[in-house]
N, C-alpha and C positions, 0 to 999 in steps of 0.2 A: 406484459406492459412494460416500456422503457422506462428507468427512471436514469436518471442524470446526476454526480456527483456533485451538491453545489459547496464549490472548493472555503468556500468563504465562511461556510458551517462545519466543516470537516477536517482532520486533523489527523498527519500519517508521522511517527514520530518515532524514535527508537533508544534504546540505551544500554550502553554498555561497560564494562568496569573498565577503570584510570586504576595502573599500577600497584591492581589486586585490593586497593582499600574505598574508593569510589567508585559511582557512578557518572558517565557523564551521558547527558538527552543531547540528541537532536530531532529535525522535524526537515520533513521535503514540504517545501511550500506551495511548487508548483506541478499540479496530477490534474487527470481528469479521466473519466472512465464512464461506462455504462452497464449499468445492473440491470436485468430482465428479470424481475423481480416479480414471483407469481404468487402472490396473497392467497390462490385457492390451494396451490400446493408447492409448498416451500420448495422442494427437493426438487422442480423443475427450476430452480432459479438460478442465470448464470450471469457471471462478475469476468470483467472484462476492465483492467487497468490500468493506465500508462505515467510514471512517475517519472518527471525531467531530474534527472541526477545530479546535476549542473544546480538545483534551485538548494541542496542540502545546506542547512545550518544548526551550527553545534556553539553558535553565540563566541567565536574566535577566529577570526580568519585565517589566521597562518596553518592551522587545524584544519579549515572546511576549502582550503588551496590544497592541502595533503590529501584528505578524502576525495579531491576530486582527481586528483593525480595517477600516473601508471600505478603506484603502490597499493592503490585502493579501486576504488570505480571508475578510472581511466574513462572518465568521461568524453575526453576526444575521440575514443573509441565507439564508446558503449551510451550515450548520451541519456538511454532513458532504462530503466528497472517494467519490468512489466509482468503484470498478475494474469492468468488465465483461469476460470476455475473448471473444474471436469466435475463434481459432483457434489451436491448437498449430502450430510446426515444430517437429518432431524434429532434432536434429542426428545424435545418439548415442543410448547407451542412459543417458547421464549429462548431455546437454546440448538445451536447446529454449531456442526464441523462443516465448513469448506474448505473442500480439497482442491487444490487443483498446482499449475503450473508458474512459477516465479524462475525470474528470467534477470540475472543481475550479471553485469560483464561476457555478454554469450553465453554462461552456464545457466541450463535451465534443470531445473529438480521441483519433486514435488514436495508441497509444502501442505501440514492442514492446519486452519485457522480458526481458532474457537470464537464464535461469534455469539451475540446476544442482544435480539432482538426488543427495541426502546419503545416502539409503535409507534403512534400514526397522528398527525392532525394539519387540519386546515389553516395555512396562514390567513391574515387579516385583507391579503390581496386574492384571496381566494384557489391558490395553490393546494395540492397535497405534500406533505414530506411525510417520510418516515427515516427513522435513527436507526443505526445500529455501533455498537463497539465490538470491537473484535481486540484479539492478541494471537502471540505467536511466538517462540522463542527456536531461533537458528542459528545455526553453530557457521561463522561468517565463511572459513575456511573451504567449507563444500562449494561457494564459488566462486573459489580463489583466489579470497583476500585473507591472503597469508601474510604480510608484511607484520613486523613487529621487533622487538627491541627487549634484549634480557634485563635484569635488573641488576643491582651489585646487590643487595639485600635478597634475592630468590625472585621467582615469579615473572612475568613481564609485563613489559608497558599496557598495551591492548590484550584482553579477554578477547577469549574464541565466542564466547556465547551472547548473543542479539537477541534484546527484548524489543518484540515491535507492540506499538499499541495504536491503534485506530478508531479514531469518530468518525464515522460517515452520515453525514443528512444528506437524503436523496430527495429529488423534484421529481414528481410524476410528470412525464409528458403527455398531451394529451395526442391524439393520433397523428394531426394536422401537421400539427409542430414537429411530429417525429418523422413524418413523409417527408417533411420540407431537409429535413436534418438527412435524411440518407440519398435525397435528391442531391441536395448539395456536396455530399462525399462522393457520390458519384460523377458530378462534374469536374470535381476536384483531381480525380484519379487520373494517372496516365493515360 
């Protein structure tokens, strides 16, 4: 069954060290994705998602003008980040690795993502959602966002290593709604 990323409940953020003694977060505001999300057996379930690169904020512009630049996610390039997944482990009935394919500036590598499943309920409009959070930590370099800047005191500017951390609340669709959705993408197409 399709579920739907409702962006407005959900949160893709990441952080990474400032000149070896902080951290600094940011967040992509703008994604959207679809998880095939099978309740009877986790491990058939596949994530599917496309993150606008262009929407990143690190709360400083001159910063997320940089991030978006050839230095970094060369966004005129590479406009969007995008998740593929190729398979579940189950751990639990509350815990899985999804593995699968992450796509940032034309490099794609595989990536696994510890997830932890939040469950399930009815909104008051009679919806279902269900939650999960995930994390992940990747070393930015592998696709190749090398830029960076030595210090006078040792160390440099930007850390190699990316903590990402993920809320996702998903919307069940119900069939209708999802026939209508891929009718549509199909008009849509060239």
């Amino acid at each position: 069954m399709n579920w739907q990323i409702d962006s407005a409940h959900s949160h893709i953020g990441f952080a990474v060290r400032h000149m070896m003694i902080s951290r600094v977060r940011g967040q992509f505001h703008d994604f959207e994705g679809t998880i095939d999300f099978n309740q009877d057996n986790p491990e058939e379930t596949t994530v599917d998602v496309i993150i606008d690169a262009t929407s990143i904020d690190t709360r400083e512009e001159d910063r997320d003008n940089h991030l978006r630049s050839e230095d970094f996610l060369y966004v005129e390039k590479y406009p969007h980040i995008t998740f593929k997944s190729k398979r579940v482990e189950l751990e639990d009935e509350e815990h899985a690795t999804l593995v699968g394919d992450l796509t940032i500036r034309g490099e794609t590598h595989e990536v696994e993502v510890d997830v932890e499943f939040q469950g399930m309920a009815r909104s008051p409009w009679g919806s279902m959602s269900a939650g999960f959070s995930a994390w992940t930590t990747l070393n930015r370099k592998e696709w190749g966002l090398v830029w960076n800047k030595a210090l006078e005191t040792g160390g440099v500017l930007v850390g190699d290593k990316l903590d990402v951390e993920i809320e996702l609340e998903l919307i069940k669709q119900d069939a209708e709604e999802a026939e209508e959705e891929a009718e549509a993408a199909l008009e849509a197409a060239p």
